[in-house]
C-alpha positions as CSV (number, residue, x, y, z in Angstrom):
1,X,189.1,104.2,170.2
2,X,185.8,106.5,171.0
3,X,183.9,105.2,167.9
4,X,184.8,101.2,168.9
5,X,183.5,101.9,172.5
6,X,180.1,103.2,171.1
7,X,180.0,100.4,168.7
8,X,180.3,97.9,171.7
9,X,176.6,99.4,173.7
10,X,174.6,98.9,171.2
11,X,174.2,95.5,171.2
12,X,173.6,95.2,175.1
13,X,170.9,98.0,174.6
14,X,168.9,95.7,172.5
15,X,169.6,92.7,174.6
16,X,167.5,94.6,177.5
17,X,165.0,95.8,175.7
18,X,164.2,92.3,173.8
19,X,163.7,91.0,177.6
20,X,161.8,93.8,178.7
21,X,159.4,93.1,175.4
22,X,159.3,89.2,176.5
23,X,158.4,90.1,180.1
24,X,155.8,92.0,179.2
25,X,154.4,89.9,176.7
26,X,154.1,86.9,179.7
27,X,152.3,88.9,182.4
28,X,148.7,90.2,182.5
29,X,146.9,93.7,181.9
30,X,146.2,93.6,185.9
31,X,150.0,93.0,186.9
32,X,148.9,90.7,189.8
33,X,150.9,87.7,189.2
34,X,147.9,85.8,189.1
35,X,146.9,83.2,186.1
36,X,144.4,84.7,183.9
37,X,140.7,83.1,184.5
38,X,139.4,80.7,182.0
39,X,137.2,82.5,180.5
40,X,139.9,85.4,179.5
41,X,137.7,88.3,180.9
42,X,140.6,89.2,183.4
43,X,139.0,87.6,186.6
44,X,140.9,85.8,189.2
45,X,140.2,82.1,189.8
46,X,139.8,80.5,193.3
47,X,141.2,76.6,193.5
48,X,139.1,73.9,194.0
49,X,138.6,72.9,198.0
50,X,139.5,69.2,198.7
51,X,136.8,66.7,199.2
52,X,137.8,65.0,202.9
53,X,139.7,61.7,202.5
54,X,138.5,59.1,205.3
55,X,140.8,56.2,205.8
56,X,139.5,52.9,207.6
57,X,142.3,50.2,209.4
58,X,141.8,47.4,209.1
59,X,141.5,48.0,205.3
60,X,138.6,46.8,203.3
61,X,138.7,43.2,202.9
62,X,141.1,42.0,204.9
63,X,140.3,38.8,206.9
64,X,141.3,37.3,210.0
65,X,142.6,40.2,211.8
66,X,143.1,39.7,215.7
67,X,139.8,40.2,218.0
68,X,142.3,42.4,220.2
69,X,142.9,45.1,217.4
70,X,141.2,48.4,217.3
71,X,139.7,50.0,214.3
72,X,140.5,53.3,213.4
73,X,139.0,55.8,211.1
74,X,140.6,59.1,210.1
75,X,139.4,62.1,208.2
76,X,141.8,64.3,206.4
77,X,140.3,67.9,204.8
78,X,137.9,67.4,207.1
79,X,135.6,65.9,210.1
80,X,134.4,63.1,211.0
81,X,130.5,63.2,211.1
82,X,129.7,59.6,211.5
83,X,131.2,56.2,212.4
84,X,129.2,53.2,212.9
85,X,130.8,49.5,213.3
86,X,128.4,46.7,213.6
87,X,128.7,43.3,213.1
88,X,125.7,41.5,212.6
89,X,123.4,44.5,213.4
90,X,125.6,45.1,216.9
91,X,127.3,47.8,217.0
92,X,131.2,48.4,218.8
93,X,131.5,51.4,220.5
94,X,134.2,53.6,219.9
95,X,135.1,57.5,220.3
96,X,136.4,60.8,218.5
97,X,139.2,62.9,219.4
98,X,139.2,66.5,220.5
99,X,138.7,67.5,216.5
100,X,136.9,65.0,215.3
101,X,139.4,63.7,212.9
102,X,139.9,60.2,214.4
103,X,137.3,57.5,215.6
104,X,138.7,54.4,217.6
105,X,137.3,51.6,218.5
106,X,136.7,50.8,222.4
107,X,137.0,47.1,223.4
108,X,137.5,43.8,221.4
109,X,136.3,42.7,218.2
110,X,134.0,39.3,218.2
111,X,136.1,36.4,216.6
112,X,134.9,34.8,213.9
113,X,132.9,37.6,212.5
114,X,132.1,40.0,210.0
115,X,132.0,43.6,210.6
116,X,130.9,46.8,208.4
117,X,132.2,49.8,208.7
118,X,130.5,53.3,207.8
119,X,131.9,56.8,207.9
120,X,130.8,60.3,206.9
121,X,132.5,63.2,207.0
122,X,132.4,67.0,205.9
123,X,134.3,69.6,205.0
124,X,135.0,72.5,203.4
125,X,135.5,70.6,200.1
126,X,132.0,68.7,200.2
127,X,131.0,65.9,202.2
128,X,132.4,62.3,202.0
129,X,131.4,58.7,203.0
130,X,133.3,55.5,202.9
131,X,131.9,51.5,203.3
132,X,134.5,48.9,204.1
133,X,134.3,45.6,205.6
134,X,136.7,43.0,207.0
135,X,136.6,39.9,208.7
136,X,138.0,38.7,212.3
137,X,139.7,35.3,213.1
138,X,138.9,32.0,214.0
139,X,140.7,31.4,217.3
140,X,142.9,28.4,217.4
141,X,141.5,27.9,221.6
142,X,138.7,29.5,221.7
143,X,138.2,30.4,225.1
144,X,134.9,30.4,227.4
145,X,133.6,30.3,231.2
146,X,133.0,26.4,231.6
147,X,130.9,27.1,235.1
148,X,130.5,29.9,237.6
149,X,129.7,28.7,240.9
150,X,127.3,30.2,242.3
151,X,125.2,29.9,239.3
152,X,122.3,27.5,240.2
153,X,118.9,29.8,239.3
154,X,116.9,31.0,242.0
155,X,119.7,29.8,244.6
156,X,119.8,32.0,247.7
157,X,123.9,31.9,249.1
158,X,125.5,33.5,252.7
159,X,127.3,36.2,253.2
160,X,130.7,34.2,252.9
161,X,130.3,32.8,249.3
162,X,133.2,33.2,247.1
163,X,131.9,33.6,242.9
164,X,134.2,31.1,241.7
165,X,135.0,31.1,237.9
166,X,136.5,28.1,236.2
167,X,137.5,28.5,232.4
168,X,137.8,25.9,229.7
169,X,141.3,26.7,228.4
170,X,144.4,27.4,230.6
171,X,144.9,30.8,230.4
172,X,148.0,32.7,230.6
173,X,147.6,36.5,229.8
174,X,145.6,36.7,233.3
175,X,145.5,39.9,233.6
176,X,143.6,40.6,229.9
177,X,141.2,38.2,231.5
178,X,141.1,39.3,235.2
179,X,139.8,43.1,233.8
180,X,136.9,41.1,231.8
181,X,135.6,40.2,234.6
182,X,133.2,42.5,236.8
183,X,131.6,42.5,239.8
184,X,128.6,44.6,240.6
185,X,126.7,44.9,244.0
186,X,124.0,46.2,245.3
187,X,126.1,47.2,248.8
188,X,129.3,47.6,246.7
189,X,132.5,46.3,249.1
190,X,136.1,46.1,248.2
191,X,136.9,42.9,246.8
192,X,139.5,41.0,244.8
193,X,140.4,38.1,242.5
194,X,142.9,35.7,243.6
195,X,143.9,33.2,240.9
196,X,144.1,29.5,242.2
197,X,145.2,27.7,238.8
198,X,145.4,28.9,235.0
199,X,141.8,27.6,234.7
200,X,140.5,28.7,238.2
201,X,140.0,32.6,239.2
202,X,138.0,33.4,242.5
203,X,136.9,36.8,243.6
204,X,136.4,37.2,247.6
205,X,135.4,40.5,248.9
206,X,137.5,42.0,252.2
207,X,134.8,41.5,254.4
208,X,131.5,39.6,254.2
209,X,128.9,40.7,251.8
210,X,126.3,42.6,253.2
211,X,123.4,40.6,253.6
212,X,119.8,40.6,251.4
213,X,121.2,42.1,248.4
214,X,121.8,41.0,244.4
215,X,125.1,40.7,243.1
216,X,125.6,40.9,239.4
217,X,128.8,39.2,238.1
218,X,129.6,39.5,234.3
219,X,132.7,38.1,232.4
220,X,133.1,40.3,229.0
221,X,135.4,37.4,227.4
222,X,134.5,38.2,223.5
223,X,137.3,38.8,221.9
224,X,139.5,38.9,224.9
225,X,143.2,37.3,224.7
226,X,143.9,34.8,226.8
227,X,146.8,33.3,225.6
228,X,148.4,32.5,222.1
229,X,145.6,32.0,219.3
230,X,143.9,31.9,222.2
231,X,140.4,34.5,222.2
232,X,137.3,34.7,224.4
233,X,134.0,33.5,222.3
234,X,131.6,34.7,224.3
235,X,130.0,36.3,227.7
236,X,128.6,35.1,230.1
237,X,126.9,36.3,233.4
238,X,125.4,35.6,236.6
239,X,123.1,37.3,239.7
240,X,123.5,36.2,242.9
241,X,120.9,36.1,245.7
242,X,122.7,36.9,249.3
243,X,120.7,36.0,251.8
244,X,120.6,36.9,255.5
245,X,123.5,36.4,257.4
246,X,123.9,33.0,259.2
247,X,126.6,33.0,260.9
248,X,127.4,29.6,263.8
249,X,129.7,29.5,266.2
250,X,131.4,26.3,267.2
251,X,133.5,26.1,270.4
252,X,134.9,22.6,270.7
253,X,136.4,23.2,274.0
254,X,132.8,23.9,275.4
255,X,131.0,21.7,273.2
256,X,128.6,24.3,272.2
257,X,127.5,25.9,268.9
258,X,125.4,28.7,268.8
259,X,124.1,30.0,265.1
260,X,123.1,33.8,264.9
261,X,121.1,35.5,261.9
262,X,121.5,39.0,260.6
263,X,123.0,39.4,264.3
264,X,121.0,37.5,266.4
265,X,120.8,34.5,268.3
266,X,118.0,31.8,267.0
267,X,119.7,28.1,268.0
268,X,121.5,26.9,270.6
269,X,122.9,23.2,269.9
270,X,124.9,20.7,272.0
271,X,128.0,19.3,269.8
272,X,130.9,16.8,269.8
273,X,133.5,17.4,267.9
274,X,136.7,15.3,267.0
275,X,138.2,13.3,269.8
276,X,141.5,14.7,268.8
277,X,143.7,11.8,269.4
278,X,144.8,11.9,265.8
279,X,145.6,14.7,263.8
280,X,143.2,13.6,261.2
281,X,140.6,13.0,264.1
282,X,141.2,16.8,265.2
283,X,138.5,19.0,263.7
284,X,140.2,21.8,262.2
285,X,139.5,25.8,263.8
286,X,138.9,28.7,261.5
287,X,136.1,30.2,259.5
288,X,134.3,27.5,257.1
289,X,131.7,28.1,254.5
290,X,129.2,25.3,254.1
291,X,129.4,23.5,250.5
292,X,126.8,21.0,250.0
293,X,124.4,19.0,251.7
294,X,123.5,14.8,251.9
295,X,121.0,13.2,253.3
296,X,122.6,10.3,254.0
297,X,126.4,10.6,253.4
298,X,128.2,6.9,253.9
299,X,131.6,7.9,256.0
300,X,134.3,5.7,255.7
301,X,137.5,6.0,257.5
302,X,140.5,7.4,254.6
303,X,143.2,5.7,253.9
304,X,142.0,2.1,255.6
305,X,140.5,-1.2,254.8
306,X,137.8,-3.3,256.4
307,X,140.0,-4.7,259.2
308,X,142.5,-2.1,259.6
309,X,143.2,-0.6,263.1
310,X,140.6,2.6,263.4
311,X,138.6,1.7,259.9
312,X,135.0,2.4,259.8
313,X,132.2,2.6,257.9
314,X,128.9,4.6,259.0
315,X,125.4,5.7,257.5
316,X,124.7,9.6,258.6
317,X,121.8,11.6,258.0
318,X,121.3,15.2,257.5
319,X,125.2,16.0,256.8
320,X,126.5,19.5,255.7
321,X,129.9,19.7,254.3
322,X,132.2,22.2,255.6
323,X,135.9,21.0,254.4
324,X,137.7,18.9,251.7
325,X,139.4,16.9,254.4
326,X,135.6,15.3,255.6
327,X,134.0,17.5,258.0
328,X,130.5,17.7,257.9
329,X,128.1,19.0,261.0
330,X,125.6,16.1,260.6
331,X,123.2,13.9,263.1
332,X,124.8,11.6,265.5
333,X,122.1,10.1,267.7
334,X,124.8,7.4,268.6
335,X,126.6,10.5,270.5
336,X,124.2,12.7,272.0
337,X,124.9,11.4,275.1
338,X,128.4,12.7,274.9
339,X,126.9,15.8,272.8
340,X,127.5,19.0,275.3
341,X,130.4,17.1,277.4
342,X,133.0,15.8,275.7
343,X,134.3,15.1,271.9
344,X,134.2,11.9,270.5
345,X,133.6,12.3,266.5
346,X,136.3,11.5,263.6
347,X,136.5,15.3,263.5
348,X,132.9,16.1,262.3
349,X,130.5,18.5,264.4
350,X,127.9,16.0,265.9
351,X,124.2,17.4,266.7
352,X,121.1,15.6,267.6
353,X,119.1,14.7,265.3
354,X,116.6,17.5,265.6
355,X,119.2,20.2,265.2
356,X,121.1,18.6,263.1
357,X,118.0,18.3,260.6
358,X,117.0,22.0,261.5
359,X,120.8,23.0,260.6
360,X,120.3,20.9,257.1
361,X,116.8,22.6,256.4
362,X,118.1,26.2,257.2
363,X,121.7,26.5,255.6
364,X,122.5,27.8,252.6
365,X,126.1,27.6,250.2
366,X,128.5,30.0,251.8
367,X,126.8,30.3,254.8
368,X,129.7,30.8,257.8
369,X,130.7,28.3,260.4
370,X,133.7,29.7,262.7
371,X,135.4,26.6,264.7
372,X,137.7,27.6,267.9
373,X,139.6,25.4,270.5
374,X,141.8,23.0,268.2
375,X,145.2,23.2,267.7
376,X,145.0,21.7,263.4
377,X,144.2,25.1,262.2
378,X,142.1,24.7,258.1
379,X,143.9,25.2,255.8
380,X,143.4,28.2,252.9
381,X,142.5,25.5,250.2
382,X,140.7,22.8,252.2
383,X,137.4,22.8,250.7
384,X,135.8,27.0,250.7
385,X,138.6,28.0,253.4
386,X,139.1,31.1,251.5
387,X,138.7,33.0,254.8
388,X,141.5,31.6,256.4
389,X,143.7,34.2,254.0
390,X,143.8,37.5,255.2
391,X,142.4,40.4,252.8
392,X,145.9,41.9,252.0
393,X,147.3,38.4,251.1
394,X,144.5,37.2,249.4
395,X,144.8,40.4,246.9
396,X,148.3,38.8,245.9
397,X,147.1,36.3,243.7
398,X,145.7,38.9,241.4
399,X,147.0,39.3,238.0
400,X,146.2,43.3,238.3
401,X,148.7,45.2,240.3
């Protein structure tokens, strides 16, 4: 039994050395666990640092991608040293992150157009630099400002004009549009957009402009949606001149109008007003903005023929609009009699023909005309009556909340 137990060891003994022998034979002289350099002279060898990989979106080549899309660039292994977007030598802004791994875009990408995009960055691998380019969509409606009123050049306006933007597509994403749009003052005020239709937006400040400044209106539509396949195609812009502040007083129950500037009194006028024994011959009370001017404006009574009861048709000079609904303060020499003492117009302001013609030389667009002593009150959308609205209600219509 003893020499069959010592017979049994012997082969386990050998076992463990034979791996001992192997284990030696894979490890080196140093006993670091450490691969042996290639050069076999027992150094240690250091890996290879990464070279940064930068990654552009949208991906070179791709074409029609959607002016409302921001491009990204990303670094990994490294930072970002460089990013410049252009299309056709313009360049879209953009900006890194804390680390300087990631450049995005800042605003929308022109339709239509080609854009380059170049990127550097470093890192501990070596620097890197990537060229890509892709292409932006033709818009299906392309969208632009069809008029800004005011907008004629060199025009001087009063402190009540409205900037009134009409658009040559209907839009529906409003508020993508409304924030396109900026309004810059000399004597900022608080001011809001109200929009009247899908192709109508018009921005009224709280209170009269402060007189004898510049306002600077811009509408950054480029690549703005406006709707489905619908994209701004470009900007456009306006300054406009307020002038002094001209601001006349009508009373219809004294028959007196009285027209102040920057404050102060400078012409006193006898009026008639509308007779008032129709509501259509009532001239309306509020604040009015004069609109346009005609010299001579044919009147003829709406809504009647040559023979009807109340028709008429009559010739007047020096006539400045101040409604939709046919108000105009104008010359009347037929009623200066009555001018001072008692109304007797189809609702227009009558004057003499002197201050009438004085009126018509002095206004301009937007200057303010406030009416009192009628009962037919304008209405908010009756020619400029944008006054009529209060402030706080006025800011409803705006597609910003």
């Amino acid at each position: 039994m003893t020499s069959t137990h010592t017979r049994s060891k012997l082969p386990i003994a050998g076992v463990a050395v034979a791996m001992v022998t192997a284990l030696a034979a894979c490890s080196s002289g140093s006993g670091s666990g450490s691969a042996l350099s290639p050069g076999g002279d027992g150094g240690e060898s250091t890996p290879a640092k990464p070279v940064p990989t930068i990654k552009i979106n949208p991906v070179k080549g791709t074409a029609k991608v959607r002016p409302d899309k921001s491009v990204v660039v990303t670094a990994d292994n490294g930072s970002l040293e460089e990013v410049v977007v252009e299309s056709n030598g313009v360049p879209l802004e953009g900006e890194f992150d804390a680390d300087r791994t990631k450049w995005t875009s800042k605003g929308p990408l022109k339709p239509s157009s080609k854009y380059t995009v170049s990127a550097k960055a470093t890192g501990e691998g070596g620097p890197a630099e990537v060229t890509s380019q892709f292409s932006t969509l033709k818009p299906k409606f392309p969208l632009a400002v069809a008029d800004i009123t005011p907008g004629v050049k060199g025009e001087t306006v009063g402190v009540g004009m409205p900037i009134m933007v009409t658009f040559n597509q209907s839009v529906t994403d409003k508020a993508s549009v409304e924030k396109a749009l900026k309004v810059k003052a000399e004597k900022p005020v608080d001011g809001a957009w109200r929009w009247m239709s899908a192709k109508q937006v018009i921005y009224r400040p709280a209170k009269y402009w402060p007189a004898h400044q510049q306002v600077k209106f811009t509408a950054n539509l480029a690549g703005v949606r406006g709707g489905k396949d619908m994209y701004g195609v470009k900007n456009s812009s306006a300054t406009i001149n307020i002038g002094a502040a001209l601001i006349s007083t009508v009373n219809v129950k004294t028959h007196m109008m009285y027209v102040k500037k920057d404050g102060k009194t400078i012409q006193t006028m006898k009026i008639s007003a509308g007779k008032g024994d129709t509501r259509e011959y009532t001239t309306t009370s509020g604040v009015h903005l004069t609109m346009e001017r005609a010299n001579p404006v044919t009147m003829i009574s709406p809504g009647k023929k040559e023979g009807d009861p109340g028709y008429y048709k009559e010739v007047v000079n020096y006539a400045v609009r101040i409604s939709n609904s046919g108000e105009y303060v104008h010359s009347a020499p037929w009623s200066v009699g009555s001018q001072g003492y008692a109304n007797v117009s189809h609702g227009c302001v009558n004057a003499s023909p002197g201050q009438a013609k004085w009126f018509y030389d002095n206004f301009h667009r937007g200057d303010v005309v406030k009416i009192t002593g009628t009962s037919r009150i304008l209405e908010s959308w009756n020619g400029w009556g944008f006054w009529q609205m209060s402030f706080k209600e006025w800011e409803k219509g705006s597609a910003l909340k």
